[in-house]
SERO-4910 file (N, C-alpha, C, O; in steps of 0.05 Angstrom, whole numbers):
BEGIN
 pado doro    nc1    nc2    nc3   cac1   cac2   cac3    cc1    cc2    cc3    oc1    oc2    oc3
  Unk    A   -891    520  -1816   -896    533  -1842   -906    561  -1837   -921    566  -1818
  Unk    A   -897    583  -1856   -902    610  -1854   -915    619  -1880   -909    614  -1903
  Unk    A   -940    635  -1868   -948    642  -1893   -949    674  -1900   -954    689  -1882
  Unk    A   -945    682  -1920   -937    713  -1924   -959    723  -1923   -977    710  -1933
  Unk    A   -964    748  -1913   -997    760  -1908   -988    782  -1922   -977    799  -1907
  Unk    A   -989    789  -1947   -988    799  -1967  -1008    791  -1983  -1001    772  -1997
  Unk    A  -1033    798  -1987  -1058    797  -2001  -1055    778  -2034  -1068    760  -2043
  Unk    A  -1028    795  -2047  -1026    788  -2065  -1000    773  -2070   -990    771  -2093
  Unk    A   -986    762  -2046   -977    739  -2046   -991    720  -2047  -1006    711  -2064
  Unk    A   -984    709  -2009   -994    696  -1998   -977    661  -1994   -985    641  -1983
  Unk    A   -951    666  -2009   -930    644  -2010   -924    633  -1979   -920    648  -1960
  Unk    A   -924    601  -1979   -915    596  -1954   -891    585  -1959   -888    575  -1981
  Unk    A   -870    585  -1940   -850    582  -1931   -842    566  -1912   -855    572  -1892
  Unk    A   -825    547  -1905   -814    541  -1888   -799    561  -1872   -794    585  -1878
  Unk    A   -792    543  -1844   -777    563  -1824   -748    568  -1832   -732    585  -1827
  Unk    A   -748    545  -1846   -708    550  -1857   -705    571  -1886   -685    581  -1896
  Unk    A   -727    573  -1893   -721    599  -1914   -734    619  -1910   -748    629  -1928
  Unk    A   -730    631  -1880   -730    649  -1879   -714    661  -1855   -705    646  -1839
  Unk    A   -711    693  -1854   -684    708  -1843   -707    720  -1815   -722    738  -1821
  Unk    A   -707    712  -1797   -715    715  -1775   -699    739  -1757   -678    732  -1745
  Unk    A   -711    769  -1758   -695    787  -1741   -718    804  -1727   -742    798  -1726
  Unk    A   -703    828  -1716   -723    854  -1702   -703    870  -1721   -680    872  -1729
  Unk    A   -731    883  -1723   -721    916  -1743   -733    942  -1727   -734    966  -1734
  Unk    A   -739    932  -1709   -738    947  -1688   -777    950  -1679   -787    962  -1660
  Unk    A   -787    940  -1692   -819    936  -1688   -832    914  -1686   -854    906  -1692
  Unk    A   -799    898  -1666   -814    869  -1657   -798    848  -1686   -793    855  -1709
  Unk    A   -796    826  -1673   -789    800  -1695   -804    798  -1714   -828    794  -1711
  Unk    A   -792    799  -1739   -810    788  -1768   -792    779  -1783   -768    782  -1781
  Unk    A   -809    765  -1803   -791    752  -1828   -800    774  -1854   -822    786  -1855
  Unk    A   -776    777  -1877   -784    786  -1900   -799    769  -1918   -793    746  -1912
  Unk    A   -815    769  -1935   -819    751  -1950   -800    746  -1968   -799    765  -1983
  Unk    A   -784    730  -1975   -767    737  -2002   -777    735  -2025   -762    735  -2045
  Unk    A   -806    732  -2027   -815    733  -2068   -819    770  -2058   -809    790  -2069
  Unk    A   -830    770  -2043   -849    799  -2044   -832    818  -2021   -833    842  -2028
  Unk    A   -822    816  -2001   -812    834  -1985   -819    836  -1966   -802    838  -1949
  Unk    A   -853    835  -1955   -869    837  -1940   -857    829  -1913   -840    812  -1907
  Unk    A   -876    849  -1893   -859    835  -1857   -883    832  -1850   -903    846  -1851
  Unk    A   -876    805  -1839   -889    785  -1828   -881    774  -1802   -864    756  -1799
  Unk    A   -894    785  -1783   -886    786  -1748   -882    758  -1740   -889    744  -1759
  Unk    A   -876    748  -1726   -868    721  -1708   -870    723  -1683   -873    746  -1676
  Unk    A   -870    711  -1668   -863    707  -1632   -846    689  -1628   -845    669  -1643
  Unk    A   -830    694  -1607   -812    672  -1603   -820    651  -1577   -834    664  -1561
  Unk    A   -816    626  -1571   -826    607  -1559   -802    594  -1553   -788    591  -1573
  Unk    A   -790    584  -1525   -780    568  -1519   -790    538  -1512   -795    530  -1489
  Unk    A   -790    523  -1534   -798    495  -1527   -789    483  -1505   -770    490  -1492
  Unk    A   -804    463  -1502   -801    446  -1475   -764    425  -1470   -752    415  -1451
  Unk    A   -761    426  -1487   -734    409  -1506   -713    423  -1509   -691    415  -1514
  Unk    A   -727    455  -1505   -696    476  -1507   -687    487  -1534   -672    505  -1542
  Unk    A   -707    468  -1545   -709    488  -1580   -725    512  -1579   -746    514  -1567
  Unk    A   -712    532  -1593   -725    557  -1603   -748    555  -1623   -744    548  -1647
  Unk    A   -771    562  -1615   -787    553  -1639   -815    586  -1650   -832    600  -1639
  Unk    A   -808    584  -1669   -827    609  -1672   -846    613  -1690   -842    608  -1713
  Unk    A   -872    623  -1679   -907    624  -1696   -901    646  -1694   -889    664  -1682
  Unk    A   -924    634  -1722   -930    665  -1734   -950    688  -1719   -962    673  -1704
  Unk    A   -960    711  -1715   -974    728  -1708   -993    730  -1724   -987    740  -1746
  Unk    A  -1018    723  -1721  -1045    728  -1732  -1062    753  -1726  -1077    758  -1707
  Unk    A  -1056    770  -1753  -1065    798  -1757  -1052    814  -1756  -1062    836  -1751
  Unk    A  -1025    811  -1760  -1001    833  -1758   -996    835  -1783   -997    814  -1797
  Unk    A   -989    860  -1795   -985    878  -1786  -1009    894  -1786  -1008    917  -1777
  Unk    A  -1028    885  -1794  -1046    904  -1800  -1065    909  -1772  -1080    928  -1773
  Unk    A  -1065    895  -1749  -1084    899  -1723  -1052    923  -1713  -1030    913  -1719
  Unk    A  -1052    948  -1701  -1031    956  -1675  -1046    966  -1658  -1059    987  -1660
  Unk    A  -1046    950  -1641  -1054    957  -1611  -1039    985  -1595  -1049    997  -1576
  Unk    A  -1016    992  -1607   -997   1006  -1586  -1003   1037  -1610   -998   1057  -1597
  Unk    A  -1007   1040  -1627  -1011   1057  -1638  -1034   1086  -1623  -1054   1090  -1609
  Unk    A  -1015   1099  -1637  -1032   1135  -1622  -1039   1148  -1641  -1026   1147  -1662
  Unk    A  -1065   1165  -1637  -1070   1181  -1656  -1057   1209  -1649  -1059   1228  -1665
***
């Protein structure tokens, strides 16, 4: 289950409704009520399934950012 980190969402989701890509700042899902990107990691299970969590504190923590 995915939850949208959009303050004033906050809708969760399953993994099947949602569009899992890179837009070029790393894997996220859109939210589809609200839009919002919402980062993921990808995980290769033990079984050979693809499986992917969510990122806790993205987008709002960037580590790689410059002033």
């Amino acid at each position: 289950m995915f939850t949208c980190r959009n303050q004033s969402c906050g809708t969760q989701w399953e993994p099947s409704d949602v569009v899992i890509k890179d837009e070029g700042q790393g894997l996220l899902f859109r939210c589809p009520l609200c839009g919002a990107r919402n980062y993921v990691e990808r995980f290769d299970a033990d079984d050979g399934a693809i499986v992917y969590e969510q990122l806790e504190g993205r987008p709002f923590i960037q580590p790689d950012a410059t002033t």
